[in-house]
C-alpha positions as CSV (number, residue, x, y, z in Angstrom):
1,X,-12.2,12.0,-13.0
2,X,-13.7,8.6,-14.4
3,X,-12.1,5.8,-16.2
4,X,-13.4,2.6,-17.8
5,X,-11.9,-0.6,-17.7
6,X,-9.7,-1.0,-20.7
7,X,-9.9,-4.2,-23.5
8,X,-6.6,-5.7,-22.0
9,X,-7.8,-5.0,-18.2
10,X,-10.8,-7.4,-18.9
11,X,-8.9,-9.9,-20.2
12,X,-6.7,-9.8,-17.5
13,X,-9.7,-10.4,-15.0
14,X,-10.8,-13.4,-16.7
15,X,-7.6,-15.0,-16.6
16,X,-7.3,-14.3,-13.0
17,X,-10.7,-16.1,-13.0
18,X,-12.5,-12.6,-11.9
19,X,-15.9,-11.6,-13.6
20,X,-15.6,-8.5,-15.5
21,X,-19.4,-8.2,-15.0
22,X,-18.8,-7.3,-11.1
23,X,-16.5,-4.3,-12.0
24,X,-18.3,-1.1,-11.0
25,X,-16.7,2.5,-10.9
26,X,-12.9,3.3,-10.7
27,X,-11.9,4.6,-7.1
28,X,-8.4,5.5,-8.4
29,X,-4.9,4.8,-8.4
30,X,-1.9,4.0,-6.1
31,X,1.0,1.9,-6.0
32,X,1.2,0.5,-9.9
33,X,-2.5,-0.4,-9.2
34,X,-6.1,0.3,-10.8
35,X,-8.6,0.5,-8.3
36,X,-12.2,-0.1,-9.1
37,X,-15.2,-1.4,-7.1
38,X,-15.9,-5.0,-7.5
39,X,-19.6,-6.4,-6.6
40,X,-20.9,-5.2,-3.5
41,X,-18.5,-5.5,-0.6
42,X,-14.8,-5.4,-2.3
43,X,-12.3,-3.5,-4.4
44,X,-9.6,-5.1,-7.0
45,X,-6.5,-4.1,-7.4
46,X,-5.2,-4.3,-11.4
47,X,-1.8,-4.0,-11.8
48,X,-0.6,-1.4,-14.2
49,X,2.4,-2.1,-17.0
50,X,1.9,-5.7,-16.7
51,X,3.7,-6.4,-19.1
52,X,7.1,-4.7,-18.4
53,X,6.6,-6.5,-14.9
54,X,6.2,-9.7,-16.8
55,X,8.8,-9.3,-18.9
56,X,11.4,-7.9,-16.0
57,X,10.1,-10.8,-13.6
58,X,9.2,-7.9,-10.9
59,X,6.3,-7.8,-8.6
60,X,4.9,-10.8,-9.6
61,X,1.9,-13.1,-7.6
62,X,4.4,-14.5,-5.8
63,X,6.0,-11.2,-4.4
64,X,2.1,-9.9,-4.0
65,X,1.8,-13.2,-2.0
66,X,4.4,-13.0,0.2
67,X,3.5,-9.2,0.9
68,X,0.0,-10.2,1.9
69,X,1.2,-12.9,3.9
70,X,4.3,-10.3,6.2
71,X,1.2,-8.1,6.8
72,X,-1.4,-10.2,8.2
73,X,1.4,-12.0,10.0
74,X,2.6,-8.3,11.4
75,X,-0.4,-5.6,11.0
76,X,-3.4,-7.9,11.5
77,X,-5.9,-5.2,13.1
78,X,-4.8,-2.9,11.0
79,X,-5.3,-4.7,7.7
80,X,-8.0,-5.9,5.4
81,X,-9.6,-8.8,4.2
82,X,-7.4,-9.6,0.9
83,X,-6.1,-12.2,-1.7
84,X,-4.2,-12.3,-4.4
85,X,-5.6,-13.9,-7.6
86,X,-2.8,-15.4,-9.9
87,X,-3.1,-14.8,-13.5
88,X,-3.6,-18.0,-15.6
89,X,-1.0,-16.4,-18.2
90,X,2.0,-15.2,-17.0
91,X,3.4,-14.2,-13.6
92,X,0.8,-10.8,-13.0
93,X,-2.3,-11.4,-10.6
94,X,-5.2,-9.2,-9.4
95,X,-6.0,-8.6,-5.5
96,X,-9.5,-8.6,-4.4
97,X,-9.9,-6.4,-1.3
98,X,-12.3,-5.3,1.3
99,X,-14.2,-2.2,0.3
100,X,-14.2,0.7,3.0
101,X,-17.4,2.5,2.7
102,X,-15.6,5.9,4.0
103,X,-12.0,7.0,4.9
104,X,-9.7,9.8,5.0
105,X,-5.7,9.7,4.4
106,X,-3.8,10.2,7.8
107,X,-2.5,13.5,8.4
108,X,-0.4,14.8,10.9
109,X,-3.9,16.7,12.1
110,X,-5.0,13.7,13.2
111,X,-2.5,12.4,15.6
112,X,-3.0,16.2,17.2
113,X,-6.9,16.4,17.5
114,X,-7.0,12.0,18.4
115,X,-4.4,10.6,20.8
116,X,-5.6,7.1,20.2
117,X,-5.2,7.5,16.4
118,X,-1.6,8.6,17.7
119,X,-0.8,6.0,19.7
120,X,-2.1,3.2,16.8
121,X,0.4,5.0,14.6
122,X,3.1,4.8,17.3
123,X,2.4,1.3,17.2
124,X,3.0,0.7,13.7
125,X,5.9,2.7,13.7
126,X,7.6,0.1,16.3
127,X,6.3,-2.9,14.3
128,X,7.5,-1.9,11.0
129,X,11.0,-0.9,12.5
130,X,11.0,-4.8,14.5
131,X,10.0,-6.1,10.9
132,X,13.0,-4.4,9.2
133,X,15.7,-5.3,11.6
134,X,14.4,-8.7,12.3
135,X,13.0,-9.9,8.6
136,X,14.3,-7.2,6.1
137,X,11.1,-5.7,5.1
138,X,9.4,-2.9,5.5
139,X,6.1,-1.0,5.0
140,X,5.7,1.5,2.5
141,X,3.6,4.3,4.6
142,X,3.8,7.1,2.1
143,X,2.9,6.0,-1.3
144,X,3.6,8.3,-4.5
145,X,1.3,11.0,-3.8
146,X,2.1,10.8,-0.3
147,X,5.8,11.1,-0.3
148,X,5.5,14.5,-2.4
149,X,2.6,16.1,-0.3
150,X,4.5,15.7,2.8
151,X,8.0,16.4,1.0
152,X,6.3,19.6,-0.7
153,X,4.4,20.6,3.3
154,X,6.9,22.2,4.5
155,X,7.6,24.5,1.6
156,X,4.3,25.2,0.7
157,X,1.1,25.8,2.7
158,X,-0.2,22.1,3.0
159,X,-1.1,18.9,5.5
160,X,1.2,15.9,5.5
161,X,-0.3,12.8,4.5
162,X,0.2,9.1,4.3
163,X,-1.2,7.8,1.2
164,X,-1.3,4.3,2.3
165,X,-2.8,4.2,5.9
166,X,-6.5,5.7,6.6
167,X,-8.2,6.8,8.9
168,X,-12.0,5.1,9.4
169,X,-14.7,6.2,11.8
170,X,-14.2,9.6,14.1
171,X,-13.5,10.3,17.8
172,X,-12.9,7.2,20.2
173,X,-13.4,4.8,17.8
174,X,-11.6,5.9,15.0
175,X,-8.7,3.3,13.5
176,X,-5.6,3.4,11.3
177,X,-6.0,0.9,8.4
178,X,-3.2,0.0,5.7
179,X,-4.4,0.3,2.4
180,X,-1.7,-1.5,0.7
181,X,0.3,-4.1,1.6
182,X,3.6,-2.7,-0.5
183,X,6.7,-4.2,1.5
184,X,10.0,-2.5,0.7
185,X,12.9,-5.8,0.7
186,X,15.8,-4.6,2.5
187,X,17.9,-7.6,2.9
188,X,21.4,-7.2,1.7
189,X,21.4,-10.7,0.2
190,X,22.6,-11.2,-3.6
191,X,19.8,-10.9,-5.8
192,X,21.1,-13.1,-8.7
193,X,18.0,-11.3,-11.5
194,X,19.2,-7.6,-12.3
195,X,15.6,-6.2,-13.0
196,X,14.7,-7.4,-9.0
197,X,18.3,-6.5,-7.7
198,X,17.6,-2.7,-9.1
199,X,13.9,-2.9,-7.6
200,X,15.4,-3.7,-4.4
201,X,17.9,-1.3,-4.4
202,X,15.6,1.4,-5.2
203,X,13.0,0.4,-2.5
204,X,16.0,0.9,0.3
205,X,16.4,3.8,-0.7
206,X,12.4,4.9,-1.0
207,X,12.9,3.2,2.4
208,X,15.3,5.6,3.6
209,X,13.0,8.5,2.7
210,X,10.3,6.8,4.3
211,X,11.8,6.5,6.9
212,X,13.0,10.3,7.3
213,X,9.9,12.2,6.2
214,X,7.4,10.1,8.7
215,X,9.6,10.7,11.5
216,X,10.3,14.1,10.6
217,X,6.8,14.7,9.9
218,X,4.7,12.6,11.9
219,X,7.2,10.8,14.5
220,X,6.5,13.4,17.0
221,X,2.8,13.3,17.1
222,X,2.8,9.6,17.4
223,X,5.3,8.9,20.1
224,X,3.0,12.7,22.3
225,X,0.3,9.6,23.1
């Protein structure tokens, strides 16, 4: 499947003072984003139904900010070179990313075939869980697509997956990196704007799931390094 960069999406580049020119071919989709290649070495990241965002106030530059920010701060080597591009109209942005050259979604058949890839995992796991008590965030490991694979795995012949950490290189030096930097807010503070009170609610409880289908799924594997 292909897909060309819409009218409104070019626009959108310019005012985040990003050169349409550069755009190359669309990788995909994933967390409310458009994916494309961008020049040689990077990816961006377009935001999809800006404009309900923008009107709601909801994942703004500022909240794509601040996510960037807890992951370096928390996952450095396991993250990517990123930054967030503010739009010069409203509150919506684009993130410029580094481009892997090749990767495969985690599965729970790595962590059995690479006890290192295990024991990264095992490591994240711990982080994320300090960051939630500690800071009231927390990573989104599943994505989407992610959450229903693994969900649907155990009813149907299939390989749990996390959408949102990869798996680059093979044997000893293969590595978990996070893909997206998606950051669940768990504090129980009062969240005076509605539209972001409902998105909070509804991430704890996407956290929740998270939380049950990786260490239903994968929790095992990860703590057998």
């Amino acid at each position: 499947m292909s897909k060309r960069l819409s009218p409104l999406d070019r626009t959108h580049l310019e005012e985040c003072g990003l050169n349409p020119q550069n755009i190359g071919r669309w990788c995909g989709a994933g967390a409310g984003h458009d994916v494309y290649e961008y020049g040689e070495t990077q990816v961006v990241k377009i935001p999809k139904i800006r404009w309900i965002k923008e009107r709601l106030s909801i994942i703004t530059a500022e909240d794509a900010r601040q996510s960037l920010w807890v992951l370096e701060m928390h996952f450095r080597e396991y993250s990517l070179r990123s930054s967030v591009h503010p739009s010069s109209r409203g509150s919506s942005y684009c993130i410029l990313q580094q481009r892997l050259g090749s990767f495969e979604n985690l599965t729970s058949a790595h962590l059995r075939a690479n006890k290192s890839l295990a024991s990264q995992l095992n490591d994240i796991l711990l982080r994320n869980k300090r960051l939630s008590q500690q800071h009231g965030k927390a990573l989104d490991f599943l994505g989407k697509e992610g959450c229903i694979q693994t969900a649907l795995s155990s009813v149907f012949a299939g390989t749990p997956q996390m959408s949102n950490l990869v798996v680059v290189g093979h044997g000893v030096s293969a590595r978990i990196v996070i893909v997206d930097s998606n950051m669940f807010s768990l504090s129980s503070r009062r969240e005076k704007h509605l539209p972001r009170k409902w998105m909070n609610d509804a991430g704890k409880c996407s956290h929740m799931l998270n939380t049950v289908l990786v260490e239903g799924v994968f929790g095992a594997d990860a703590r057998s390094s």
